[in-house]
PyMOL Python script that loads the backbone (N, CA, C, O; Angstrom):
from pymol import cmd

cmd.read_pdbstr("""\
ATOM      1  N   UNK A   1     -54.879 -56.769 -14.572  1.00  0.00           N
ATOM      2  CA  UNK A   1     -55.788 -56.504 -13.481  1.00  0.00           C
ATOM      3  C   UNK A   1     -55.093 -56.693 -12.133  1.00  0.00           C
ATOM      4  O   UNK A   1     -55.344 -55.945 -11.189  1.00  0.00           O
ATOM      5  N   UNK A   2     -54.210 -57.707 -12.048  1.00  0.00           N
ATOM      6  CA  UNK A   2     -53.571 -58.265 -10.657  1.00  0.00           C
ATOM      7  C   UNK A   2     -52.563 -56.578 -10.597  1.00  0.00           C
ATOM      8  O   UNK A   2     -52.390 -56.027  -9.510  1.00  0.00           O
ATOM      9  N   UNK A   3     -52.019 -55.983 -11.874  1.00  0.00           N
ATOM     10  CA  UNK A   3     -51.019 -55.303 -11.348  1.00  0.00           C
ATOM     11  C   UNK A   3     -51.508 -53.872 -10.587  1.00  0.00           C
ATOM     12  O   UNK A   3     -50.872 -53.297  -9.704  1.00  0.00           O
ATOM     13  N   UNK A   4     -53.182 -53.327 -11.328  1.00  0.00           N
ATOM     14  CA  UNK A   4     -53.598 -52.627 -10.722  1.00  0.00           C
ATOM     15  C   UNK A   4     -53.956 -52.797  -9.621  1.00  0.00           C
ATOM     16  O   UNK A   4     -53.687 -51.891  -8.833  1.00  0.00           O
ATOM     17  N   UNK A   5     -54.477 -53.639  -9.255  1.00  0.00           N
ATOM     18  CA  UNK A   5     -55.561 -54.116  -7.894  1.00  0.00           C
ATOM     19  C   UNK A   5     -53.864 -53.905  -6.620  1.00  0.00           C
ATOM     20  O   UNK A   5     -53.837 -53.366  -5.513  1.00  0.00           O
ATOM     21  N   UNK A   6     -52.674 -54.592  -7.419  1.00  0.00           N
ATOM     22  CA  UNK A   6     -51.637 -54.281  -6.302  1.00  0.00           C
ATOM     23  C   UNK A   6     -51.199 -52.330  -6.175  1.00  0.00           C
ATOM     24  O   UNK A   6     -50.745 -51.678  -5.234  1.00  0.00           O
ATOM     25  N   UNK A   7     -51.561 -51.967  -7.447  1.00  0.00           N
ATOM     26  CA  UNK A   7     -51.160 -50.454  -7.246  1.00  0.00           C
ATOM     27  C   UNK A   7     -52.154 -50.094  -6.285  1.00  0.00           C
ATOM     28  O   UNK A   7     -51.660 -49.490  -5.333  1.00  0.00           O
ATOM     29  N   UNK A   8     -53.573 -50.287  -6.203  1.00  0.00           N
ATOM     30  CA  UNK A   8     -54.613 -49.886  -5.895  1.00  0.00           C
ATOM     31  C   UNK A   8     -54.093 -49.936  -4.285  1.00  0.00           C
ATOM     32  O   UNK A   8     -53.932 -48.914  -3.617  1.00  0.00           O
ATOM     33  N   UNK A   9     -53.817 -51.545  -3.694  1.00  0.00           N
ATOM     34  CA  UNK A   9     -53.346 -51.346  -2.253  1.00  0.00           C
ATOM     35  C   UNK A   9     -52.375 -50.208  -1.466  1.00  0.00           C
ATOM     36  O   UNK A   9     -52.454 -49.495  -0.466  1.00  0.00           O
ATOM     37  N   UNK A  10     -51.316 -50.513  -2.653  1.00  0.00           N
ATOM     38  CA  UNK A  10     -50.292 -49.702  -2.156  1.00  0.00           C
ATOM     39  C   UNK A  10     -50.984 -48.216  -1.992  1.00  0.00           C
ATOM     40  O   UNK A  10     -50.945 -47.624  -0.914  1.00  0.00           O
ATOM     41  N   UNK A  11     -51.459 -47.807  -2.867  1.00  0.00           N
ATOM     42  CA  UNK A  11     -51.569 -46.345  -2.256  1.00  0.00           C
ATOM     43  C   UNK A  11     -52.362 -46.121  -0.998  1.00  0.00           C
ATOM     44  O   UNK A  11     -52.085 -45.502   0.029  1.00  0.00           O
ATOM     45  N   UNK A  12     -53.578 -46.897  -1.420  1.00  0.00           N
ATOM     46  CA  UNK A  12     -54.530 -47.404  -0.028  1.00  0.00           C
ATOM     47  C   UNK A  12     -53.594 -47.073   1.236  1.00  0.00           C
ATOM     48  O   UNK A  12     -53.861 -46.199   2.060  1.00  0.00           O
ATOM     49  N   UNK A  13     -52.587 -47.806   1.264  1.00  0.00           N
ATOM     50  CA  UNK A  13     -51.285 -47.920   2.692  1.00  0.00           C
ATOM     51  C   UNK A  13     -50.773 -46.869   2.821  1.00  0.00           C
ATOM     52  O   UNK A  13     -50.285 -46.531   3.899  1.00  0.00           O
ATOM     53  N   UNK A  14     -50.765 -46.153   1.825  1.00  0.00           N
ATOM     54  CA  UNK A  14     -49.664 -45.106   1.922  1.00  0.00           C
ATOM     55  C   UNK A  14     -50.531 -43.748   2.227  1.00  0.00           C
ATOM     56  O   UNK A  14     -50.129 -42.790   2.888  1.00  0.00           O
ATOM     57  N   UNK A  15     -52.115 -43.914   1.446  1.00  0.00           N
ATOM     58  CA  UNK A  15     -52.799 -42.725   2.714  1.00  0.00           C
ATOM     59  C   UNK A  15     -52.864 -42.918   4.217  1.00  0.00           C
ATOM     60  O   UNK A  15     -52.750 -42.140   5.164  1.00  0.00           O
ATOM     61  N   UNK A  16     -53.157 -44.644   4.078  1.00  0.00           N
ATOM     62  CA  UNK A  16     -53.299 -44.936   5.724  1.00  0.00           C
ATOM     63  C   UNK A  16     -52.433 -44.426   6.663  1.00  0.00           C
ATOM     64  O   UNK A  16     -52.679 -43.919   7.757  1.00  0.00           O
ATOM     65  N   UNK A  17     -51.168 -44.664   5.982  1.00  0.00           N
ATOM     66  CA  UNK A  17     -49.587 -44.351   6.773  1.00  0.00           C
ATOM     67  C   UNK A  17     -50.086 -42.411   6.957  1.00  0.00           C
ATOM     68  O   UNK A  17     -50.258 -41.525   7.794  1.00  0.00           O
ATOM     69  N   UNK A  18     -50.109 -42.601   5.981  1.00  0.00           N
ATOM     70  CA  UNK A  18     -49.861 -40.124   5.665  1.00  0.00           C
ATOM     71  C   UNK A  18     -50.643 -40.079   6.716  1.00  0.00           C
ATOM     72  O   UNK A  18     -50.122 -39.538   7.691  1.00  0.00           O
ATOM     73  N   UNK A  19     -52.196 -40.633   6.916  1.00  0.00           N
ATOM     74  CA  UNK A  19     -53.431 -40.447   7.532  1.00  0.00           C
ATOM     75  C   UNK A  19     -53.321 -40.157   9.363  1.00  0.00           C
ATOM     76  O   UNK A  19     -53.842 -39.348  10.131  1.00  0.00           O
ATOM     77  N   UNK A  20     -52.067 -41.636   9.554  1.00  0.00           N
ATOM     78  CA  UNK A  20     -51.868 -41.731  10.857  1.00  0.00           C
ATOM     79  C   UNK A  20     -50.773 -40.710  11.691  1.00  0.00           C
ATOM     80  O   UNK A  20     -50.858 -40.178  12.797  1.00  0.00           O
ATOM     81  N   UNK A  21     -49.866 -40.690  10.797  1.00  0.00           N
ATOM     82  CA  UNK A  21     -48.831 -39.622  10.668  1.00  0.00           C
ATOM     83  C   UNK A  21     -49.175 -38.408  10.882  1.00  0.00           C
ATOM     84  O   UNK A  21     -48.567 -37.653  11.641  1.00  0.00           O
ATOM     85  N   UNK A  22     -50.188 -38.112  10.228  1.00  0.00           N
ATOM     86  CA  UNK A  22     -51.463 -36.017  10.545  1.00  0.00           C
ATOM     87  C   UNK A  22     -52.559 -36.583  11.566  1.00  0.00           C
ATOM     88  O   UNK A  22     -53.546 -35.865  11.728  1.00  0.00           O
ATOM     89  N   UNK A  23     -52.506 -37.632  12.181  1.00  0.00           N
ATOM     90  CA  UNK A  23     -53.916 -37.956  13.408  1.00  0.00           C
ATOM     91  C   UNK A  23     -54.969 -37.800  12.678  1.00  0.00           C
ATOM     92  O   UNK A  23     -55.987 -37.271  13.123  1.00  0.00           O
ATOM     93  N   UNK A  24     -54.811 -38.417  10.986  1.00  0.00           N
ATOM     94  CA  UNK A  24     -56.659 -38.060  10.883  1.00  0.00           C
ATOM     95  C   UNK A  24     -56.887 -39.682  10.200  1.00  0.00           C
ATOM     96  O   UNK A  24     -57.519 -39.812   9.151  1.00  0.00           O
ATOM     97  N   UNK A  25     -56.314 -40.831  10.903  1.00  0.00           N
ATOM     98  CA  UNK A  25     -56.664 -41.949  10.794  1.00  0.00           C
ATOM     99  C   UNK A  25     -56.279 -42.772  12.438  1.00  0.00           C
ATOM    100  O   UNK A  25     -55.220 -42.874  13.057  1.00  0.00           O
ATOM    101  N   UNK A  26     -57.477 -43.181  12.689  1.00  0.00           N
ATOM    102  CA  UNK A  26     -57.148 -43.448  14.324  1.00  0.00           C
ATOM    103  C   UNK A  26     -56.185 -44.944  13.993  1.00  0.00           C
ATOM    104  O   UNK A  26     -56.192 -45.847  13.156  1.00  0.00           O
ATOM    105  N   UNK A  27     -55.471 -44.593  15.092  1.00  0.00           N
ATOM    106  CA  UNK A  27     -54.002 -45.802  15.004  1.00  0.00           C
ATOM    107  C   UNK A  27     -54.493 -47.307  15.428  1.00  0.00           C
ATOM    108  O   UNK A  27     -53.793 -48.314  15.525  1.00  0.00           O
ATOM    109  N   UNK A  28     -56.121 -47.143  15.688  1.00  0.00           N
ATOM    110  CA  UNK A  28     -56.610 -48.517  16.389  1.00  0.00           C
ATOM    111  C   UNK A  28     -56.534 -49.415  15.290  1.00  0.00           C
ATOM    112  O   UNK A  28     -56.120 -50.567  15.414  1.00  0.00           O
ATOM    113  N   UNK A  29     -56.920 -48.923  14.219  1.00  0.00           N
ATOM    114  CA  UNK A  29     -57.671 -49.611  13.222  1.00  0.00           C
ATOM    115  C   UNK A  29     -56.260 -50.032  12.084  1.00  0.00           C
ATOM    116  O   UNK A  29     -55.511 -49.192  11.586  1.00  0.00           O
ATOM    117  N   UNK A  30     -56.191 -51.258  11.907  1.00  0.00           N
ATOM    118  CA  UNK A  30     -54.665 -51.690  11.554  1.00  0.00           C
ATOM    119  C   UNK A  30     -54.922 -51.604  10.129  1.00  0.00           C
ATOM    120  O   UNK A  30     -56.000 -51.068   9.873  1.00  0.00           O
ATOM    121  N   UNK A  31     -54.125 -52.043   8.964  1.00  0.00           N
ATOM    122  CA  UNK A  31     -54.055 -51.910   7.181  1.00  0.00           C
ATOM    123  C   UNK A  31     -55.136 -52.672   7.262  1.00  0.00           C
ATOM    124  O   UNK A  31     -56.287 -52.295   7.039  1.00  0.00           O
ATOM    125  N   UNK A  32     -54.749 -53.886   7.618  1.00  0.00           N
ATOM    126  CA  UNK A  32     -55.857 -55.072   7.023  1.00  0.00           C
ATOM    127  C   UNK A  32     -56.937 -55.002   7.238  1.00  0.00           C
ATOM    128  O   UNK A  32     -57.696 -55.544   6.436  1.00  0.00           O
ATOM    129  N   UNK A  33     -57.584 -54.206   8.586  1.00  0.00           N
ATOM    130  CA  UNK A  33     -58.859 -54.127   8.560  1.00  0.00           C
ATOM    131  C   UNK A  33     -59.761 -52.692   8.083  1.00  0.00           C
ATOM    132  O   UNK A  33     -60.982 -52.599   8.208  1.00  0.00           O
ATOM    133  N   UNK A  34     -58.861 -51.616   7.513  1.00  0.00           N
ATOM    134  CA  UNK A  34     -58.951 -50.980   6.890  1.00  0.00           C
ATOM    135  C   UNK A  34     -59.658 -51.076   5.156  1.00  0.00           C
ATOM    136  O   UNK A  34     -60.642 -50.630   4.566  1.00  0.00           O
ATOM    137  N   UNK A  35     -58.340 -52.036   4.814  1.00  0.00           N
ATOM    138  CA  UNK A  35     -58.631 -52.436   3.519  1.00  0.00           C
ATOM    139  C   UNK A  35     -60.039 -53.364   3.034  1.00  0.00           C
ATOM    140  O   UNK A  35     -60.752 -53.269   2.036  1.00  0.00           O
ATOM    141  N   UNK A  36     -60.069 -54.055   3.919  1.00  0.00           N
ATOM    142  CA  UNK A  36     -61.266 -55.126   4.479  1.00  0.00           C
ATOM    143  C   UNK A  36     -62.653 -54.048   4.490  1.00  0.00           C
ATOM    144  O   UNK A  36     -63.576 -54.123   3.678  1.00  0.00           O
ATOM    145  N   UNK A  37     -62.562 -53.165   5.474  1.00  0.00           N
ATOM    146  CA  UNK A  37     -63.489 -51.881   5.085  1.00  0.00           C
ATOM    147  C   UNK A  37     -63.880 -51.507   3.988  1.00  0.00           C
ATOM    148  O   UNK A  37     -65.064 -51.598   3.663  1.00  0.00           O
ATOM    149  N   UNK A  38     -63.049 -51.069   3.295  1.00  0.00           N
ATOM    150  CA  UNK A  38     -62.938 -50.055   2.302  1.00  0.00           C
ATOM    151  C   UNK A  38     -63.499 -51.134   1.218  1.00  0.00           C
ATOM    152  O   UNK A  38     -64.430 -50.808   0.481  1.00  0.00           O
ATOM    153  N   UNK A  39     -62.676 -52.932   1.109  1.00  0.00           N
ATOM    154  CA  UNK A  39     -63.412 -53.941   0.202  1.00  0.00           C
ATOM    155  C   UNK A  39     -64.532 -53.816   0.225  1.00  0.00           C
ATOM    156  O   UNK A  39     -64.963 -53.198  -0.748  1.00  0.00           O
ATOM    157  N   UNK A  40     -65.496 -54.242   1.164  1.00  0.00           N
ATOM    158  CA  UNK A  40     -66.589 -54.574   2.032  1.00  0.00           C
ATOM    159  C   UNK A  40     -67.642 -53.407   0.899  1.00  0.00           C
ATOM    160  O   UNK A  40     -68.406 -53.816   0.024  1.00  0.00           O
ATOM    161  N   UNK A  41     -67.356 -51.755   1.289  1.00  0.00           N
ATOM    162  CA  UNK A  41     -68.119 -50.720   0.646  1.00  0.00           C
ATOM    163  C   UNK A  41     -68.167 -50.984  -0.872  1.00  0.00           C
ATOM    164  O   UNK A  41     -69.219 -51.000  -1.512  1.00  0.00           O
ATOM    165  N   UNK A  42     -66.891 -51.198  -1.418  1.00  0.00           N
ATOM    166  CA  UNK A  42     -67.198 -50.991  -2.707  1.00  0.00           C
ATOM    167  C   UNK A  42     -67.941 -52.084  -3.447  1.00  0.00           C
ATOM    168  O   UNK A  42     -68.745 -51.791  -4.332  1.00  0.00           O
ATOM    169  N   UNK A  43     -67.702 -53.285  -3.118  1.00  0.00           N
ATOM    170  CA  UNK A  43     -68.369 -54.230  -3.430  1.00  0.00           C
ATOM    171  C   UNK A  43     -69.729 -54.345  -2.796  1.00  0.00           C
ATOM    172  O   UNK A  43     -70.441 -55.283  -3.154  1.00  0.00           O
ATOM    173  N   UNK A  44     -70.203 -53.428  -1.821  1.00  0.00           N
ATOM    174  CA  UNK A  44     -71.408 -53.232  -1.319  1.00  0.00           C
ATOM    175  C   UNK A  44     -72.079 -52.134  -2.624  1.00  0.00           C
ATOM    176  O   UNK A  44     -73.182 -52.097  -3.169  1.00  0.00           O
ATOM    177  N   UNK A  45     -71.101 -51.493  -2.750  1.00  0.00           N
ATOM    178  CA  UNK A  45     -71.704 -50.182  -3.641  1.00  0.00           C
ATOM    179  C   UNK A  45     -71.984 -50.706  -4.926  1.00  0.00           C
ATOM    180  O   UNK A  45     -72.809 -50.037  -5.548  1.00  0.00           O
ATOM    181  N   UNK A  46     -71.555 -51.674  -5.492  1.00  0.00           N
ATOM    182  CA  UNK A  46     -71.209 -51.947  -6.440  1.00  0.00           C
ATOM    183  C   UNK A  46     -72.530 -53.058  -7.251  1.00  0.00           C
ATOM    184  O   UNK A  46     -72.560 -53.581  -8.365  1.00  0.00           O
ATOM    185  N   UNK A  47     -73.123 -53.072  -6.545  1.00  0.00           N
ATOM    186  CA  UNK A  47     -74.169 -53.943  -6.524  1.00  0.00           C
ATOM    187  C   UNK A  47     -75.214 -53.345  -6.824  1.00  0.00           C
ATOM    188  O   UNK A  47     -75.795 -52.730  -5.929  1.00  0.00           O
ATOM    189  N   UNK A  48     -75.823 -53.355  -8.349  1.00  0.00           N
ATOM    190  CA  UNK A  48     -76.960 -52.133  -8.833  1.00  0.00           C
ATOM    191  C   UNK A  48     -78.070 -51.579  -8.012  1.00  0.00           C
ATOM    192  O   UNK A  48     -78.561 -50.450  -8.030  1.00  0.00           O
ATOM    193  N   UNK A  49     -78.344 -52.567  -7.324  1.00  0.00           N
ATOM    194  CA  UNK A  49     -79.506 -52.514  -6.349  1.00  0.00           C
ATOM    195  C   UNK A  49     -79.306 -51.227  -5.218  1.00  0.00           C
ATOM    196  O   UNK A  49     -80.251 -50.657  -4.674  1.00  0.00           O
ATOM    197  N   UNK A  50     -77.993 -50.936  -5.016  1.00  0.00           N
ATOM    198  CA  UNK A  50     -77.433 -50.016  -3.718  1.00  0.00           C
ATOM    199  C   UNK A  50     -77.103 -49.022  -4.941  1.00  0.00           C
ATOM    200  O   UNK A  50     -77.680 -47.942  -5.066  1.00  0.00           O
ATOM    201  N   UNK A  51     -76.227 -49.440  -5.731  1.00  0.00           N
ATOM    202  CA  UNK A  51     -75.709 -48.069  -6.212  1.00  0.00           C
ATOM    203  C   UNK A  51     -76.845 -47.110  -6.660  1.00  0.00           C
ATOM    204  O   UNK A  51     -76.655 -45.900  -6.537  1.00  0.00           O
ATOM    205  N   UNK A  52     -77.926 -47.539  -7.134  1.00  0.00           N
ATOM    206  CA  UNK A  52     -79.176 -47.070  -8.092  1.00  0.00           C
ATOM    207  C   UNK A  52     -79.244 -46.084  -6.720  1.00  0.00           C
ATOM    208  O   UNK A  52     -79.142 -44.868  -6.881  1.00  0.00           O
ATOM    209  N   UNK A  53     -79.402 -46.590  -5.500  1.00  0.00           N
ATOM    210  CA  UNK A  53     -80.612 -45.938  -3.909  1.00  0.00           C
ATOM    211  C   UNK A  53     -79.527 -44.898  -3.595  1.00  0.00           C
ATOM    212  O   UNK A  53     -79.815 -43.714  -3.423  1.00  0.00           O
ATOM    213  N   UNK A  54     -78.139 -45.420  -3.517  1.00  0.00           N
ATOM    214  CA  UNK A  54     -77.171 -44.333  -2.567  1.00  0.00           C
ATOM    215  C   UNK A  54     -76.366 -42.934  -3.599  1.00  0.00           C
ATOM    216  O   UNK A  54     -75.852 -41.880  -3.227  1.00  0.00           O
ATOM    217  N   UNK A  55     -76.537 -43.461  -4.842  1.00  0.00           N
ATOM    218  CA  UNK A  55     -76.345 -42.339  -5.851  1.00  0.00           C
ATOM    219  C   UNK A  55     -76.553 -40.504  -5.563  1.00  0.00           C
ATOM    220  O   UNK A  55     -75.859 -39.517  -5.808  1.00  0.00           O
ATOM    221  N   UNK A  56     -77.985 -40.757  -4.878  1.00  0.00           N
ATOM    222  CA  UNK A  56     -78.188 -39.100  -4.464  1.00  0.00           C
ATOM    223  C   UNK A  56     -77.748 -38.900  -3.182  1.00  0.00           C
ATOM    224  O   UNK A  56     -78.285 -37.936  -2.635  1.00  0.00           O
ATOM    225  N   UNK A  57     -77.128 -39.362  -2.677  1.00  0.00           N
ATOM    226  CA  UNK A  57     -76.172 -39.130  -1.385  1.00  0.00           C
ATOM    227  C   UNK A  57     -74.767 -39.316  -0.821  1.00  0.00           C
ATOM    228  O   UNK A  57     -74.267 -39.385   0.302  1.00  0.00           O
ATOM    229  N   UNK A  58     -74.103 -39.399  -2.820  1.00  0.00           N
ATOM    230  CA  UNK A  58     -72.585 -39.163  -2.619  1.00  0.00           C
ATOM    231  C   UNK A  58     -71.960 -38.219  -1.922  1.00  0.00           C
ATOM    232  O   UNK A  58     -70.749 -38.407  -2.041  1.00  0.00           O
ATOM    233  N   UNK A  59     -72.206 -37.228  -1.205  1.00  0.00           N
ATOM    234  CA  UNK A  59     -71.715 -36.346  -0.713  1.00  0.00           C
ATOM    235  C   UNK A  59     -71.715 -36.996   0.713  1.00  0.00           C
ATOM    236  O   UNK A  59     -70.664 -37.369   1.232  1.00  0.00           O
ATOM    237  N   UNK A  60     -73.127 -37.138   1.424  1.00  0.00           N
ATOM    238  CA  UNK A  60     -72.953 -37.696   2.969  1.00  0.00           C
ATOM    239  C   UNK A  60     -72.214 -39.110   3.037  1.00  0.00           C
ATOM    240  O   UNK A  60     -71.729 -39.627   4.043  1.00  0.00           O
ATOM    241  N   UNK A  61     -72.235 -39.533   1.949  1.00  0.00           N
ATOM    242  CA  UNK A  61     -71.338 -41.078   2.054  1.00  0.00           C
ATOM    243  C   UNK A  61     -70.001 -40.875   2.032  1.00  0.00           C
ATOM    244  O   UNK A  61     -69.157 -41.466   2.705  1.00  0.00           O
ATOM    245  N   UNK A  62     -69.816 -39.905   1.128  1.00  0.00           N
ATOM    246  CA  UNK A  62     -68.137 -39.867   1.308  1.00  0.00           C
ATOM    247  C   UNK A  62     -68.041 -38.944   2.688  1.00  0.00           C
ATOM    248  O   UNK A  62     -66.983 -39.026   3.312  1.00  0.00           O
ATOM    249  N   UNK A  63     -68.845 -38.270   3.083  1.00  0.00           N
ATOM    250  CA  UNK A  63     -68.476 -37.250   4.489  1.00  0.00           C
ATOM    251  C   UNK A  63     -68.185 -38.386   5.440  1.00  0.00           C
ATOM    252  O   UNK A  63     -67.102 -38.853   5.792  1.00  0.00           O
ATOM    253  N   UNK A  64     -69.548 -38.750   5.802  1.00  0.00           N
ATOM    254  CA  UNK A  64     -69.185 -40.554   6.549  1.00  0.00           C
ATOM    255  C   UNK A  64     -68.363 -41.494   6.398  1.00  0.00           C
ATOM    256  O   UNK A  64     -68.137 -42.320   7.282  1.00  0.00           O
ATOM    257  N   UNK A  65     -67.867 -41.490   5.380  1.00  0.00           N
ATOM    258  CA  UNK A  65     -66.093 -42.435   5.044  1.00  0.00           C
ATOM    259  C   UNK A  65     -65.366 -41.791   5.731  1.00  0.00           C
ATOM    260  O   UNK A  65     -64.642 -42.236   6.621  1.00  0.00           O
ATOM    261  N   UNK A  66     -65.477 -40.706   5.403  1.00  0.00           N
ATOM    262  CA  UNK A  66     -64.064 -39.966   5.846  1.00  0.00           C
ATOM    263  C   UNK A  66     -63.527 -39.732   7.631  1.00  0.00           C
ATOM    264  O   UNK A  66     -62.565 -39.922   8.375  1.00  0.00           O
ATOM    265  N   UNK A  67     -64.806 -39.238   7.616  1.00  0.00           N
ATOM    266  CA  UNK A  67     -64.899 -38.876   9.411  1.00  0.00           C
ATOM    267  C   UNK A  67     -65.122 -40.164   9.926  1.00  0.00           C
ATOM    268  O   UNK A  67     -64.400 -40.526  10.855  1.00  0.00           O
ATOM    269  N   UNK A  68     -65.825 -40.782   9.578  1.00  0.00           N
ATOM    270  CA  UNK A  68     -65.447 -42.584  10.655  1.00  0.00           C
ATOM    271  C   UNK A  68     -64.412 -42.892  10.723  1.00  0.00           C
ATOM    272  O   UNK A  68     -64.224 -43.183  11.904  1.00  0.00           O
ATOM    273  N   UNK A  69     -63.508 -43.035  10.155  1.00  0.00           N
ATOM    274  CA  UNK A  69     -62.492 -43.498  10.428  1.00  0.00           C
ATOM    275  C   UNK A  69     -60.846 -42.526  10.922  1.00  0.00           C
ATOM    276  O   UNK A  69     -59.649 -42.795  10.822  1.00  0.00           O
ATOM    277  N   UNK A  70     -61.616 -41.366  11.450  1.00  0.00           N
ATOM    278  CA  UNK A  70     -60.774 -40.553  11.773  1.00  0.00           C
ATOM    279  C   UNK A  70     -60.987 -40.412  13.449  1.00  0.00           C
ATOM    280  O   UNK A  70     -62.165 -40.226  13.757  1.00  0.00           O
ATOM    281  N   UNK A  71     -60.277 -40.458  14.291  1.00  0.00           N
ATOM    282  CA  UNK A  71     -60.055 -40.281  15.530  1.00  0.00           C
ATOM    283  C   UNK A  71     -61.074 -39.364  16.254  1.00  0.00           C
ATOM    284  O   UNK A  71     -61.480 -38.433  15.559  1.00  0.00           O
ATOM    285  N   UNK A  72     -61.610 -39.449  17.621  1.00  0.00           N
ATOM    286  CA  UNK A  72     -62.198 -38.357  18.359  1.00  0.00           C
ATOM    287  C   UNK A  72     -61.599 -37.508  18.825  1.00  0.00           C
ATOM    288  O   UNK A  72     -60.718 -37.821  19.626  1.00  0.00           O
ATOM    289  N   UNK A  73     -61.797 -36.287  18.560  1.00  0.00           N
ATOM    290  CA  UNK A  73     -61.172 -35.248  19.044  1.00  0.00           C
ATOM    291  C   UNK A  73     -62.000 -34.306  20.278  1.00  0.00           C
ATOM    292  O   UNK A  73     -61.456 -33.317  20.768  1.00  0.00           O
TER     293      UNK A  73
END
""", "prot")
cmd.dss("prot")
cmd.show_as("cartoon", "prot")
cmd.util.cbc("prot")
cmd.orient("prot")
């Protein structure tokens, strides 16, 4: 489990890096509080009570992941 959870980061970093590199991750927002984010949701999601309610709105949730954390243009 420890070795996935470390694969799991690394790639995490390595979109962040690609992300900032193409301007579609704003440069404010550093790894750690990224990852901290991204913790925060899934373990929010993850919790039957949310997952049961937000289930029919995988589409606007992932639209809203995506574009929050991408720069104003």
């Amino acid at each position: 489990m420890a070795e996935y959870t470390k694969q799991s980061f690394d790639m995490m970093l390595d979109l962040f890096h690609r992300g900032r590199k193409e301007g579609k991750v704003d440069l404010k927002y550093s790894d750690e509080f990224l990852i901290l984010y991204f913790q925060a949701l899934v373990e929010g999601i993850s919790n039957p009570s949310i997952y049961e309610r937000i289930l029919p709105y995988t589409e606007e949730w992932t639209e809203l992941l995506v574009k929050g954390i991408a720069p104003n243009k």
